[in-house]
C-alpha positions in Angstrom: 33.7 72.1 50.5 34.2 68.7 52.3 37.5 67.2 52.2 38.0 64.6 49.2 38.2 60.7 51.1 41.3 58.9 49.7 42.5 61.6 48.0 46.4 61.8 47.5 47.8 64.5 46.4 50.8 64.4 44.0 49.7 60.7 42.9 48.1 60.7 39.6 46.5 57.7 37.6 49.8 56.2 36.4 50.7 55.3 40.1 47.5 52.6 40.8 48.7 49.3 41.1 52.4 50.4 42.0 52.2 49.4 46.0 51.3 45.2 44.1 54.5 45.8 42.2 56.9 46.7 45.1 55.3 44.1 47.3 55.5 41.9 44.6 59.4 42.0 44.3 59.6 42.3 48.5 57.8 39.7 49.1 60.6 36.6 47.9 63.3 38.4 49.6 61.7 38.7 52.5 60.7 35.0 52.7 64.4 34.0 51.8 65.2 36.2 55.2 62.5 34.8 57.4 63.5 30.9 56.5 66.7 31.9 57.6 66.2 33.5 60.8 64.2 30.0 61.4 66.6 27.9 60.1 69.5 29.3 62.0 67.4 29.7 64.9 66.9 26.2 65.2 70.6 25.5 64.4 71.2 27.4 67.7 68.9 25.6 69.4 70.6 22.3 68.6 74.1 23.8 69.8 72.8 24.9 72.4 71.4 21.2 73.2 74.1 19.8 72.0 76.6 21.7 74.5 74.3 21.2 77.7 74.1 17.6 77.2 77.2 16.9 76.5 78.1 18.6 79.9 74.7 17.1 81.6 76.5 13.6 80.6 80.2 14.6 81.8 78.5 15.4 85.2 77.0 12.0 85.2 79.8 10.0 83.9 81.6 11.2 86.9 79.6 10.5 89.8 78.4 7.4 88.4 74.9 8.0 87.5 73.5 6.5 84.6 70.7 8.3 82.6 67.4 6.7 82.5 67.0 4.2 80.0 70.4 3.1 79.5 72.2 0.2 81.3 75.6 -1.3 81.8 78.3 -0.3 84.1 80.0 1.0 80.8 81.4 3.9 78.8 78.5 2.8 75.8 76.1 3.2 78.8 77.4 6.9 79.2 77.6 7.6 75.2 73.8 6.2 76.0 72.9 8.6 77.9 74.7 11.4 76.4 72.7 10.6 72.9 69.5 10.0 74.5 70.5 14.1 75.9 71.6 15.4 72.8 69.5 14.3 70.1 67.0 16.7 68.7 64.0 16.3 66.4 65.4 16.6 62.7 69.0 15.1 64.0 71.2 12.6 64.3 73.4 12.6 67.5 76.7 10.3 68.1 78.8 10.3 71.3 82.4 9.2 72.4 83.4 8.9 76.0 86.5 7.9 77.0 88.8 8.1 80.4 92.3 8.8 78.6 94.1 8.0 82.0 92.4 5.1 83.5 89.5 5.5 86.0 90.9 7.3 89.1 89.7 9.9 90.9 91.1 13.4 89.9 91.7 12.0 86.3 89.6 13.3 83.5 87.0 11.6 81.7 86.1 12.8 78.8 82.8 13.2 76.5 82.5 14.2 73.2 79.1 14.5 71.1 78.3 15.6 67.5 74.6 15.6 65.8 73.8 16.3 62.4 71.2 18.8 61.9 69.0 18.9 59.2 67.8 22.1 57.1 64.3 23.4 58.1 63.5 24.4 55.0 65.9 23.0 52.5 66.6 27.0 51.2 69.6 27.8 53.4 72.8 26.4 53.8 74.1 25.3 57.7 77.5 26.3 59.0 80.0 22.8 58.1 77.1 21.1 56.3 74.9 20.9 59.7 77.8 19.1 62.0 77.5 20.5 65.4 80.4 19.5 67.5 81.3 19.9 71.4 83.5 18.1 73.8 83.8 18.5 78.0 86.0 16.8 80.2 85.4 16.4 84.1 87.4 15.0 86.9 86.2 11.8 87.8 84.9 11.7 91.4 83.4 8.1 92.1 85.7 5.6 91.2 82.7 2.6 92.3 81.3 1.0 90.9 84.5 0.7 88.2 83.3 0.9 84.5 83.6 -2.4 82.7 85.6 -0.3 79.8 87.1 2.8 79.7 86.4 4.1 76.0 83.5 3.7 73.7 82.6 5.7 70.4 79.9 5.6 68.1 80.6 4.3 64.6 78.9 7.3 62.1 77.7 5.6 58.6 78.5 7.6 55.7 80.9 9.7 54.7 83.5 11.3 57.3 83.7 15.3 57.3 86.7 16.5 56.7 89.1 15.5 59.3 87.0 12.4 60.2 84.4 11.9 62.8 86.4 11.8 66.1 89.9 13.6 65.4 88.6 16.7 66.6 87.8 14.6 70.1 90.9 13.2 71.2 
C-alpha cells in the first residue's frame, strides 16, 4: 500500500481552515512588533547622530575649524555647524554653544544639541515625545582667531518640553 500524500494523522475535517485563523490573529500583533523594532531603531540611530555630532562640533569649536557651509567667526557659526551635523531626515535639530568662562585656552566650551524626531509610522510612541538631547564640553585649544561672541542658542518655535528647551544645557 503506498503511503497517503498529505495525510495527517490525528487531524480530522473540523481542523481545515484553522492554520488562516491563528495567522489571522498573529498577523496584527506581529505588525505592531515589527513597526516598533523600526521605529525605535531609527530613534537610536538619531541618538546616536545626535551624540557624535554634537562631539564632532565640540572638536571643531575648539580648534577653530568651521564646518563647511557655515560662516562667521562666531558661536551661531558653530551652532551652524553642529545642526548641519545633527540633523536627520524626519527631524528637526537646534544647537546652543556657549564658552561659560570666556575664550581662553584650557577653559571649556560648551555644545549642546537637541532634534525632534518624528514617528516612522505614527503607531508607537517615542521616549519624551521624540526629544533627543546631548551636551559635550571640550577645552578650548586655539584661542585665534577670537570668536566675535561667546554664546549663541537656537530659539525652538512651539511649545517648551517640560523644563524648557535649554535648562537641561547650562
Amino acid at each position: 500500500m503506498a503511503p497517503l500524500i498529505g495525510w495527517c494523522p490525528g487531524r480530522g475535517s473540523r481542523d481545515r481552515g484553522a492554520a488562516a485563523v491563528e495567522f489571522a490573529l498573529v498577523v496584527p500583533v506581529l505588525f505592531m512588533l515589527i513597526m516598533g523594532i523600526i521605529n525605535y531603531g531609527l530613534w537610536f540611530n538619531d541618538s546616536l547622530s545626535l551624540r557624535q555630532g554634537v562631539r564632532e562640533s565640540a572638536r571643531q569649536a575648539v580648534v577653530r575649524t568651521l564646518a563647511t557651509g557655515c560662516t562667521g567667526t562666531g558661536m551661531a557659526a558653530v551652532a551652524c555647524g553642529t545642526r548641519s551635523q545633527i540633523a536627520t531626515p524626519g527631524t528637526t535639530a537646534y544647537a546652543m554653544v556657549f564658552a561659560p568662562n570666556g575664550w581662553v585656552r584650557g577653559q571649556e566650551v560648551v555644545v549642546c544639541g537637541m532634534v525632534k524626531a518624528t514617528s516612522f509610522t505614527g503607531f508607537v510612541p517615542l521616549p519624551a515625545g521624540g526629544l533627543i538631547q546631548s551636551k559635550t564640553s571640550m577645552s578650548i585649544e586655539n584661542v585665534t582667531p577670537m570668536p566675535t561672541d561667546l554664546s549663541y542658542a537656537d530659539t525652538p518655535p512651539g511649545t517648551p518640553p517640560a523644563g524648557g528647551w535649554w535648562s537641561w544645557c547650562t
